[in-house]
Backbone as CSV, one residue per row, in Angstrom:
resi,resn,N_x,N_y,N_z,CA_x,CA_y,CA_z,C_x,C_y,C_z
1,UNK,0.855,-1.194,0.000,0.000,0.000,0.000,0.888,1.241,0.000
2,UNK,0.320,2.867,-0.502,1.382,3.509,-0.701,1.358,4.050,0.571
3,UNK,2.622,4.696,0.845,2.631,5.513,2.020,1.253,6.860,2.090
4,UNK,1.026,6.948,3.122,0.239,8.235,3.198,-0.127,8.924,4.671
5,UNK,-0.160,9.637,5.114,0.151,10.237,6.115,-1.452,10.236,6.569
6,UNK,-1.966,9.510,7.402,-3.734,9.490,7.885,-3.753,10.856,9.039
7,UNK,-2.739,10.401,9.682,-2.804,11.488,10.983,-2.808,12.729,10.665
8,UNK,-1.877,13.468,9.685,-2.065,14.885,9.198,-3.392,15.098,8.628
9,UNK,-3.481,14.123,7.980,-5.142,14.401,6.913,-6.334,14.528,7.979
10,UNK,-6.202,13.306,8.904,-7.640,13.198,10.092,-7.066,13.289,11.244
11,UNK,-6.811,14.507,11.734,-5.986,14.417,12.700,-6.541,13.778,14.100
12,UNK,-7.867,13.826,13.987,-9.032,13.508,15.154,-9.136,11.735,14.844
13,UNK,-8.152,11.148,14.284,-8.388,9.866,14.422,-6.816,9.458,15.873
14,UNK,-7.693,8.146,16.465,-6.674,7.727,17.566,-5.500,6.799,16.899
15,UNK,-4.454,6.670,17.693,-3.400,6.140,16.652,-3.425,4.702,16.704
16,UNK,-4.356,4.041,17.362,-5.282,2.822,17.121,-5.751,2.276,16.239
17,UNK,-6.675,3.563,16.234,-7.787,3.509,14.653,-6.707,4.099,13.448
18,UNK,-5.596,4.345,13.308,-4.836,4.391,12.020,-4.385,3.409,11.931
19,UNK,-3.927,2.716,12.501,-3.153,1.700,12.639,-3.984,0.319,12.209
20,UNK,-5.188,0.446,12.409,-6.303,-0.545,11.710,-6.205,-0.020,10.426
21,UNK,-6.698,0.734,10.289,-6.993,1.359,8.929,-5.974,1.373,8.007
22,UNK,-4.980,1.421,8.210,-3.264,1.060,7.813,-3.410,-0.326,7.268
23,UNK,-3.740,-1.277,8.160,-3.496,-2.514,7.830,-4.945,-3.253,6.851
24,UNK,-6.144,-2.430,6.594,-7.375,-2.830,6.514,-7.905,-2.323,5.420
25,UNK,-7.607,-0.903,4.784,-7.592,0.198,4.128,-7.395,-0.230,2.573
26,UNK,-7.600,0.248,1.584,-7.217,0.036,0.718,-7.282,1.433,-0.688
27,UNK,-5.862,1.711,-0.590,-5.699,3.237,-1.196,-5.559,3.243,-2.667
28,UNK,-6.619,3.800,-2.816,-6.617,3.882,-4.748,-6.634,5.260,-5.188
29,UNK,-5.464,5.307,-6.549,-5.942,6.393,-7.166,-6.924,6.767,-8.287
30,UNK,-6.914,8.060,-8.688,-8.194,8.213,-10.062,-8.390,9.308,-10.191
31,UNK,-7.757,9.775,-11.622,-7.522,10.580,-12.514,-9.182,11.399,-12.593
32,UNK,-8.797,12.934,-12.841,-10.208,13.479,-12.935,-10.772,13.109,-14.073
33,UNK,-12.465,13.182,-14.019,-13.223,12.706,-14.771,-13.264,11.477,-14.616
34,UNK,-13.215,10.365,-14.003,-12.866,8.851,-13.707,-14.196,8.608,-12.654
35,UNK,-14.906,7.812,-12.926,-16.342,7.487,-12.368,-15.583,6.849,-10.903
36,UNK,-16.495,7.038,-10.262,-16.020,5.862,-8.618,-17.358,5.642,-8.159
37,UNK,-18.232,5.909,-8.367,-19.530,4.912,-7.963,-20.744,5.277,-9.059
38,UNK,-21.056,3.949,-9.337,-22.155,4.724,-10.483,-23.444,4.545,-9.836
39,UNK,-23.936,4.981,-10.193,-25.955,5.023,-9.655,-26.428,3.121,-9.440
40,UNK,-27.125,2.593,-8.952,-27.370,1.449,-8.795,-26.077,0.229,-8.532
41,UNK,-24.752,0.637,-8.359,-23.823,-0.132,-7.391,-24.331,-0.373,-6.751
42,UNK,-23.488,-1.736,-6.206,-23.807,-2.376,-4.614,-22.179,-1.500,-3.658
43,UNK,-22.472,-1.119,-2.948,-21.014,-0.287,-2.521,-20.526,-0.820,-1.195
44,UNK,-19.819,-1.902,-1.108,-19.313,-2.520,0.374,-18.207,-1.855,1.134
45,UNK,-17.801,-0.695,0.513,-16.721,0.068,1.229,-17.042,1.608,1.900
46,UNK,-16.924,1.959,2.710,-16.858,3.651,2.839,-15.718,4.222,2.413
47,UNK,-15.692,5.437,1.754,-15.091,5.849,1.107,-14.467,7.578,2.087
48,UNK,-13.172,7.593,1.913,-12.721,8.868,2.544,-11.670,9.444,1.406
49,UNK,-12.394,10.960,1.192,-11.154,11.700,0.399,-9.843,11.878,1.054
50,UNK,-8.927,11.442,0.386,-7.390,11.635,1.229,-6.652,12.930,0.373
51,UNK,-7.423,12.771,-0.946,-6.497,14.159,-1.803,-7.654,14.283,-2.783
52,UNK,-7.383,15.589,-3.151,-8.314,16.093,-4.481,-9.776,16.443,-4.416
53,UNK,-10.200,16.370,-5.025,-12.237,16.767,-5.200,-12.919,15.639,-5.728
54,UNK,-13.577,15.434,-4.957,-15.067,14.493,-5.621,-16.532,15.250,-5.769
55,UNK,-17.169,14.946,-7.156,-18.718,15.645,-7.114,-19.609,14.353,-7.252
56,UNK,-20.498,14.856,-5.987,-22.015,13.924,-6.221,-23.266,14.346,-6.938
57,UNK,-23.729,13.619,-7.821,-24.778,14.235,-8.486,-25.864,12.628,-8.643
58,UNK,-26.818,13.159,-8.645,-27.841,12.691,-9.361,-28.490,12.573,-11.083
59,UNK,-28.274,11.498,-11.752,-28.489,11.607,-12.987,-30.215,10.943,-13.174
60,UNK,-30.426,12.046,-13.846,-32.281,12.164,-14.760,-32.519,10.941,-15.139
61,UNK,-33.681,11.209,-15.498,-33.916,10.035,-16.975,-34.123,10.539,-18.117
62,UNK,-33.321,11.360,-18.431,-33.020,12.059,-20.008,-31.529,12.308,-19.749
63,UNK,-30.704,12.139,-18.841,-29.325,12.269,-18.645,-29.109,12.960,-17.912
64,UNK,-29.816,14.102,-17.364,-29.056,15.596,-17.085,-28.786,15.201,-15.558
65,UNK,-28.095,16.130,-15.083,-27.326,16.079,-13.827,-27.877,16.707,-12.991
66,UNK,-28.286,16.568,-11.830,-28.826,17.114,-10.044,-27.611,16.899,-9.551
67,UNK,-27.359,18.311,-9.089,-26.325,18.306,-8.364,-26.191,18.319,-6.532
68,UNK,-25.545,17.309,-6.058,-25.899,17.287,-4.831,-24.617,18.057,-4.149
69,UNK,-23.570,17.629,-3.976,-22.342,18.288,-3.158,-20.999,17.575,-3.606
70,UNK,-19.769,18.657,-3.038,-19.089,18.103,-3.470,-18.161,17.371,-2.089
71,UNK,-17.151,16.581,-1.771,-16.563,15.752,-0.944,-15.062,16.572,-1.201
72,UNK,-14.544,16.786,-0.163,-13.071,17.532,-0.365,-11.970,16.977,0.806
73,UNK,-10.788,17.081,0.276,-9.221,15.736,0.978,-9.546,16.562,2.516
74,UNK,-9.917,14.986,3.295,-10.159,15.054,4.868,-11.468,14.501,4.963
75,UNK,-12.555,14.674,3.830,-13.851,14.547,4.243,-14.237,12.989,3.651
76,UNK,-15.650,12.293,4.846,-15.871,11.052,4.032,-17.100,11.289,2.785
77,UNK,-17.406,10.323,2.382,-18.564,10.333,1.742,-19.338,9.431,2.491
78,UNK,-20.004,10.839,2.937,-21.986,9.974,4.195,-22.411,8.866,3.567
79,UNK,-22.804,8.970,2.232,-23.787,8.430,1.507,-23.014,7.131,1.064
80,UNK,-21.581,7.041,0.476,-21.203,5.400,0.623,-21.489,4.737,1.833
81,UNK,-21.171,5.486,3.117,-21.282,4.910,4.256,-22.678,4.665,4.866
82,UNK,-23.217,4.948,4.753,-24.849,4.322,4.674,-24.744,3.306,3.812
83,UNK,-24.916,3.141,2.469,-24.855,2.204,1.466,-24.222,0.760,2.052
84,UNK,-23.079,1.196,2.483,-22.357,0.034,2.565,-22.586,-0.579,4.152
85,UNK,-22.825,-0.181,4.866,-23.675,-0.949,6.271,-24.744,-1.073,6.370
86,UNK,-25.713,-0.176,5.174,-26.681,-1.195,5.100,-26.849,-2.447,3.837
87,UNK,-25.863,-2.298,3.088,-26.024,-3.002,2.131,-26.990,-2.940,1.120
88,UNK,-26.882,-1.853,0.642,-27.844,-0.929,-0.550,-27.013,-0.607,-1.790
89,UNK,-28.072,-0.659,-2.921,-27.295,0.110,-3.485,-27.387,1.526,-4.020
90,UNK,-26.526,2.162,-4.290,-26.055,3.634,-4.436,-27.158,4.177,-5.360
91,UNK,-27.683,5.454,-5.271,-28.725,6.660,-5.525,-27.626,7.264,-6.153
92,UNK,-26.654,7.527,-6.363,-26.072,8.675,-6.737,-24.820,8.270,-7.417
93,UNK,-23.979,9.182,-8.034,-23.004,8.693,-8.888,-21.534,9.627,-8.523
94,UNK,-20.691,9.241,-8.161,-19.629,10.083,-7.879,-18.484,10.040,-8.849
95,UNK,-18.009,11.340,-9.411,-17.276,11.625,-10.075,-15.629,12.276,-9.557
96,UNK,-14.961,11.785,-10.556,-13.481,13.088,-9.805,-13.312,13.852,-10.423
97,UNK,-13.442,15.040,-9.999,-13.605,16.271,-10.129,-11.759,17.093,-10.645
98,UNK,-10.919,16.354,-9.803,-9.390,16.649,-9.687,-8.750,14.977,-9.801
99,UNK,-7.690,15.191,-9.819,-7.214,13.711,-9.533,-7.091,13.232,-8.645
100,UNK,-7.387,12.410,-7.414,-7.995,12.191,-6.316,-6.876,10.377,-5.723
101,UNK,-6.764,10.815,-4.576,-6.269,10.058,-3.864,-7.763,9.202,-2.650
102,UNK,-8.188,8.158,-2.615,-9.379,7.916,-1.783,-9.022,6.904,-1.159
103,UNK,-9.145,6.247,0.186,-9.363,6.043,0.798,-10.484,4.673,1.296
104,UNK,-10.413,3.683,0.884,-12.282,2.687,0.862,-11.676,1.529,2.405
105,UNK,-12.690,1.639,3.018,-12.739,0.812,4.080,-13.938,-0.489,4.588
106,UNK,-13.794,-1.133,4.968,-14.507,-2.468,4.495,-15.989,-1.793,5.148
107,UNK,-16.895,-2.348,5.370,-18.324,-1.834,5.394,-17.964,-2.336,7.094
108,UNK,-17.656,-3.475,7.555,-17.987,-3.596,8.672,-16.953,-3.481,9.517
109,UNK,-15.750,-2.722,8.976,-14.742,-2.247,10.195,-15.782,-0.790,10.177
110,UNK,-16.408,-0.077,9.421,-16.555,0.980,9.162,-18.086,1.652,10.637
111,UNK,-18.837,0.005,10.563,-20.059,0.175,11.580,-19.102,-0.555,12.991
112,UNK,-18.315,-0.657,13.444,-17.375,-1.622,14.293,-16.410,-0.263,14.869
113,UNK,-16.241,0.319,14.306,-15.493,1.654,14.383,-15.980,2.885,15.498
114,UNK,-17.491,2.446,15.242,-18.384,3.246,15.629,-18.452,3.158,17.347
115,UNK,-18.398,2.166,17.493,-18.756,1.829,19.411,-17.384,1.727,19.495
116,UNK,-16.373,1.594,19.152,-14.954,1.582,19.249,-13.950,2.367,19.290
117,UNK,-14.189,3.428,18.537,-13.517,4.749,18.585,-14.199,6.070,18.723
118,UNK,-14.059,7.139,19.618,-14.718,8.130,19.977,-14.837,9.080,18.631
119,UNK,-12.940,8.932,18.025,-12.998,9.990,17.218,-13.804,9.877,15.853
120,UNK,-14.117,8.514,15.618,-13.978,8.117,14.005,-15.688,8.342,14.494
121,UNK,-16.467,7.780,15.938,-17.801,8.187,15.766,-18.363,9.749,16.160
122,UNK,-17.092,10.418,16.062,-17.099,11.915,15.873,-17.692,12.492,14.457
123,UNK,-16.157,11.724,14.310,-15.908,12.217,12.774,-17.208,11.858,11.478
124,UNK,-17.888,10.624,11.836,-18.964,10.202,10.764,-20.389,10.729,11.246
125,UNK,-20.767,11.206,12.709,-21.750,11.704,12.943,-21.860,13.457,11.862
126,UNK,-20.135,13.727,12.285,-20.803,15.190,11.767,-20.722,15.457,10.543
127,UNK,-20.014,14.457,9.635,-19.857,14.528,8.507,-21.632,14.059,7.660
128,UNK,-22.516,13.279,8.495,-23.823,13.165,8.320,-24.693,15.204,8.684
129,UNK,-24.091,15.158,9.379,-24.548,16.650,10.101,-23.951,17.434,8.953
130,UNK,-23.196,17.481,8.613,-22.563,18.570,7.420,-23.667,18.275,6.167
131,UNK,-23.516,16.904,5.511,-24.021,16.622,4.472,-25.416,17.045,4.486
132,UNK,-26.160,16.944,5.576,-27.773,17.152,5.694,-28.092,18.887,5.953
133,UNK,-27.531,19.313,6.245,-27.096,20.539,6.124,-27.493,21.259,4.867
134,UNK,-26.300,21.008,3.891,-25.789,20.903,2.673,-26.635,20.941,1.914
135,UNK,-27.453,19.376,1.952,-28.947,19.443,1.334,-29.916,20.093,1.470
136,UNK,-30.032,20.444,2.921,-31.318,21.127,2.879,-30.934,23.046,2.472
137,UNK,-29.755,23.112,2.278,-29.256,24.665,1.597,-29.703,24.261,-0.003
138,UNK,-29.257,23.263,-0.796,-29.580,23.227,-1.827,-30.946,22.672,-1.872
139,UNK,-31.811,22.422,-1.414,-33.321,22.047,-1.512,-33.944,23.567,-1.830
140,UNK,-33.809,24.921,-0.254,-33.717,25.913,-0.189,-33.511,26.517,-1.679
141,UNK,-32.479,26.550,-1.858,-32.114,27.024,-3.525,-32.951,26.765,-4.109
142,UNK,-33.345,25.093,-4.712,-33.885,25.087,-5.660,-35.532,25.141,-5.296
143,UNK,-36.029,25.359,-4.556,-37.551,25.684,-4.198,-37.672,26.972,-4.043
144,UNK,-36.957,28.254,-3.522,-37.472,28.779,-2.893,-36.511,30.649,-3.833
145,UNK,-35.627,29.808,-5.092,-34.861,30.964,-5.163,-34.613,31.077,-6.825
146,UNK,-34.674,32.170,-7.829,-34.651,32.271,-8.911,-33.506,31.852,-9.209
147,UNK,-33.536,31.749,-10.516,-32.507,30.630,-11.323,-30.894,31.801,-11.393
148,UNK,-31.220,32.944,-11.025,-30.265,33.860,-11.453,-29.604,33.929,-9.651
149,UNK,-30.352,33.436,-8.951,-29.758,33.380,-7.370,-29.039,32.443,-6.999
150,UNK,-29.496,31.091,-7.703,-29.054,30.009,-7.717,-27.842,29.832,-8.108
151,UNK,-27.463,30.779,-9.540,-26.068,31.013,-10.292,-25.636,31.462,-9.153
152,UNK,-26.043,32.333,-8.823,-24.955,33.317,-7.426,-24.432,32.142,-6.640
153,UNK,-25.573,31.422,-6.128,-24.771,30.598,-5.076,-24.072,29.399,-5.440
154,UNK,-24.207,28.760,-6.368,-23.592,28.202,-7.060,-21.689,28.630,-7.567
155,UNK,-21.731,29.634,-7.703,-20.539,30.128,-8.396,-19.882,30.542,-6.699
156,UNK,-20.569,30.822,-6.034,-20.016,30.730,-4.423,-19.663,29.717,-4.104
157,UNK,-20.641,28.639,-3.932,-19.754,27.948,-3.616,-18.600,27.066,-4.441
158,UNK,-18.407,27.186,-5.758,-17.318,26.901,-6.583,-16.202,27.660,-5.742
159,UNK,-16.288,28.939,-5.834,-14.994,29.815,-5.351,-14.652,29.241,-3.781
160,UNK,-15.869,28.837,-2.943,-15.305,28.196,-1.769,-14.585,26.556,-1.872
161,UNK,-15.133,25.595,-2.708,-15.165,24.403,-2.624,-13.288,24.426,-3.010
162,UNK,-12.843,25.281,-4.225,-11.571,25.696,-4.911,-10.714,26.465,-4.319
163,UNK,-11.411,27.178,-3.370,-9.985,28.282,-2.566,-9.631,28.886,-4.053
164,UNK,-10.552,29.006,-4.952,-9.673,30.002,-6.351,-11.193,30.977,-6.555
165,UNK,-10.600,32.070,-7.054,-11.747,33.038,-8.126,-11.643,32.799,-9.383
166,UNK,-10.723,31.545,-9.780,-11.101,31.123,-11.064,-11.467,30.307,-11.103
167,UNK,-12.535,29.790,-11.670,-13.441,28.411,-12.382,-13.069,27.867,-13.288
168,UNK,-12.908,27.141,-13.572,-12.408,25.792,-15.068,-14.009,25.195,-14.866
169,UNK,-14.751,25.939,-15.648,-15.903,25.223,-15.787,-17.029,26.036,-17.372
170,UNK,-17.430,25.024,-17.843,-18.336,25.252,-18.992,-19.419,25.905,-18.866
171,UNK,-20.067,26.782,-19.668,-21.248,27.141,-19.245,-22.403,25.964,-19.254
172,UNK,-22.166,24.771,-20.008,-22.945,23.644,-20.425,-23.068,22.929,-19.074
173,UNK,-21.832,22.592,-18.402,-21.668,22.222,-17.038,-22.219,22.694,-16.185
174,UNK,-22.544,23.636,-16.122,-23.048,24.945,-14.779,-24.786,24.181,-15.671
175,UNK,-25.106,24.682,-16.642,-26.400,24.230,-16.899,-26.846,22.982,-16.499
176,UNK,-25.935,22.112,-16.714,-26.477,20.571,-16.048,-26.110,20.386,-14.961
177,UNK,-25.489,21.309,-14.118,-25.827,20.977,-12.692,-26.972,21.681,-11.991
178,UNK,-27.053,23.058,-12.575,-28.464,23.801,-12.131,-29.896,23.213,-12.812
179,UNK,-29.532,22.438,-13.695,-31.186,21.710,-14.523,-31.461,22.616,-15.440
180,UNK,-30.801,23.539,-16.193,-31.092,24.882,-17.142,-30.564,24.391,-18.130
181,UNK,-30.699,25.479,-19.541,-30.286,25.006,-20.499,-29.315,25.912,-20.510
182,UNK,-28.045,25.715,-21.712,-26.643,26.501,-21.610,-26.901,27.987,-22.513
183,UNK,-28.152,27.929,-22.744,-28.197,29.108,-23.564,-29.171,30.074,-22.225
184,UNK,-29.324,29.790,-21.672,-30.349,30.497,-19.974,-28.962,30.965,-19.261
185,UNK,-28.160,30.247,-18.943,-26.367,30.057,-18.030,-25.907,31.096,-18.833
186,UNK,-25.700,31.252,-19.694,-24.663,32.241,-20.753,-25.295,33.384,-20.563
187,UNK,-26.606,33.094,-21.077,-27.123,34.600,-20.955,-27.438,35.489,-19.545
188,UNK,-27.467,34.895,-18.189,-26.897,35.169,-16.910,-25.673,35.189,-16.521
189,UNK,-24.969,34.744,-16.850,-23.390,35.089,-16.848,-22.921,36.207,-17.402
190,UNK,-23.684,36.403,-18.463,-23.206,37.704,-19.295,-23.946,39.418,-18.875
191,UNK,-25.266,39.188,-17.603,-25.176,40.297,-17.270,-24.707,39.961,-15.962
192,UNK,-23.808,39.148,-15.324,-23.012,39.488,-14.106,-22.071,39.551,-15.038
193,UNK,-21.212,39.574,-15.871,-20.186,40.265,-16.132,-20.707,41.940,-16.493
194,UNK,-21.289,42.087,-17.045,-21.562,43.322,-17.802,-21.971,43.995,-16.004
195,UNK,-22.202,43.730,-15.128,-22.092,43.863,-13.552,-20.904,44.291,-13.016
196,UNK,-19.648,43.694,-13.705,-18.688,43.757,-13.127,-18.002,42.729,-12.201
197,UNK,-19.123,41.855,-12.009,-18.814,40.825,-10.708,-17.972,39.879,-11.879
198,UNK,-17.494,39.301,-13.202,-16.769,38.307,-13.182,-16.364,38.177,-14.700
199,UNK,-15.246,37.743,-15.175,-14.870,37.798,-16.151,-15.202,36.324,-17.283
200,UNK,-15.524,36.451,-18.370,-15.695,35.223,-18.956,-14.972,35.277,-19.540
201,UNK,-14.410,33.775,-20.079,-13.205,33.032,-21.068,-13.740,32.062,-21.208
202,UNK,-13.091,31.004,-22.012,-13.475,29.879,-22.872,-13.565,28.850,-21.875
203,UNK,-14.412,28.220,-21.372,-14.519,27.253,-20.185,-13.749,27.686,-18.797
204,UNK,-13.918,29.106,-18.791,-13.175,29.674,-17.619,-14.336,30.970,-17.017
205,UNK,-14.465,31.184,-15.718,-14.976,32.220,-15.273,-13.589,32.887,-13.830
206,UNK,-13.885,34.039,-14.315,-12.932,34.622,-13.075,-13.839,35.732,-12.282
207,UNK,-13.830,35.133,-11.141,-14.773,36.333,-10.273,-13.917,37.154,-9.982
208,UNK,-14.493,38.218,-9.980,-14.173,39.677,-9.021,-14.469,40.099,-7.718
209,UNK,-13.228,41.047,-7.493,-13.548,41.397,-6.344,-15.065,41.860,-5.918
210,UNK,-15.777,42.597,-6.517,-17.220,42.837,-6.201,-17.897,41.588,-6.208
211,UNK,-17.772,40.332,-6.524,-18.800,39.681,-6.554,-18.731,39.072,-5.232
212,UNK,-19.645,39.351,-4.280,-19.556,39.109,-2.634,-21.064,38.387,-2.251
C-alpha cells in the first residue's frame, strides 16, 4: 500500500484507529473525470477523500445532472457509508472532479469503528450533520430561489469548494448541474459580467472582487 500520512489528513483519528486502517484500508488512485460509484452499485466500502475533489450528483432520466455536493481531501462520503452498512445500493453517482487520492474501508470495520472509537464516531456523525445541512441549503435554492440566485450561489460555492476566483468550468456544465439550459447560463453570466462581478473566457470564469 502507498505511504500516506492518515494522521495529518484526520488528525481527530486515535493512533489505534490508524493503525487498523493502515493494515485494513485500501488506497486507490483516479484521474479526474474517472467514475467511482455509479448510480445502482452495490457499494461494500466507505469511502474517505485523502487528496483532491469528488462531485455527487444525481443523474435524470433524459441524462441531465442534479447536483448534490461536493466531498473535499479530509472529508468522508456519508452516503457510501450508509450504502455500505446497510447493504444498498447507491442513488447517486460520484465523479473526480481533480485527480484524487481515496481512501475505501470495508463496510464492517466501518459500523465496528463506531462503538470503538470516539474519534472516528465523531468524525462520521458530523460529517452526516454537514451533508444534511448541505442538502437542505440546496433544496432551499432550488424551491425557494430564482434561477439567477441560484447562479450566485452556485458560483459561491465553486470559489469556496476551490480556494480560487477562477473556475475551469463550462457554461454547459453549470447548466447541467443547475437543470437549465446553456443558452439560460450564458445569458446570466453575461449580465453578471456586464455587472462587473466576473470575467468570462473559454470554459473559464474569473470572479471579481465585487462579486460578494
Amino acid at each position: 500500500m502507498q505511504e500516506i500520512d492518515i494522521k495529518k489528513r484526520f488528525p481527530e483519528f486515535e493512533n489505534e484507529l490508524i493503525k487498523e486502517m493502515l493494515e485494513h484500508a485500501i488506497i486507490r488512485d483516479f484521474m479526474a473525470g474517472d467514475y467511482i460509484i455509479q448510480s445502482g452499485q452495490y457499494f461494500k466500502q466507505s469511502m474517505l477523500v485523502y487528496e483532491g475533489t469528488v462531485k455527487l450528483y444525481r443523474e435524470g432520466h433524459e441524462g441531465n445532472e442534479f447536483y448534490l455536493y461536493h466531498i473535499k481531501a479530509g472529508e468522508p462520503c456519508a452516503l457510501s457509508m450508509s450504502c455500505a452498512i446497510r447493504q444498498e445500493r447507491s442513488e447517486v453517482i460520484a465523479k473526480a472532479v481533480t485527480d484524487c487520492t481515496l481512501i475505501f474501508i470495508p463496510a464492517t470495520l466501518t459500523e465496528k469503528w463506531m462503538t470503538t472509537y470516539p474519534g472516528w464516531n465523531r468524525f462520521v456523525l458530523d460529517s452526516y450533520r454537514k451533508r444534511f445541512e448541505e442538502m437542505l441549503e440546496t433544496i432551499d435554492q432550488i424551491s425557494f430561489r430564482a434561477l439567477d440566485e441560484r447562479l450566485e450561489f452556485y458560483l459561491k460555492r465553486q470559489r469556496e469548494i476551490y480556494g480560487s476566483n477562477v473556475i475551469n468550468i463550462s457554461h454547459q456544465q453549470i447548466a447541467d448541474e443547475l437543470n437549465s439550459s446553456r443558452e439560460v447560463i450564458s445569458r446570466l453570466l453575461k449580465k453578471m459580467e456586464q455587472r462587473g462581478w466576473l470575467e468570462l473566457h473559454r470554459n473559464q470564469i474569473v470572479l471579481l472582487p465585487s462579486f460578494k
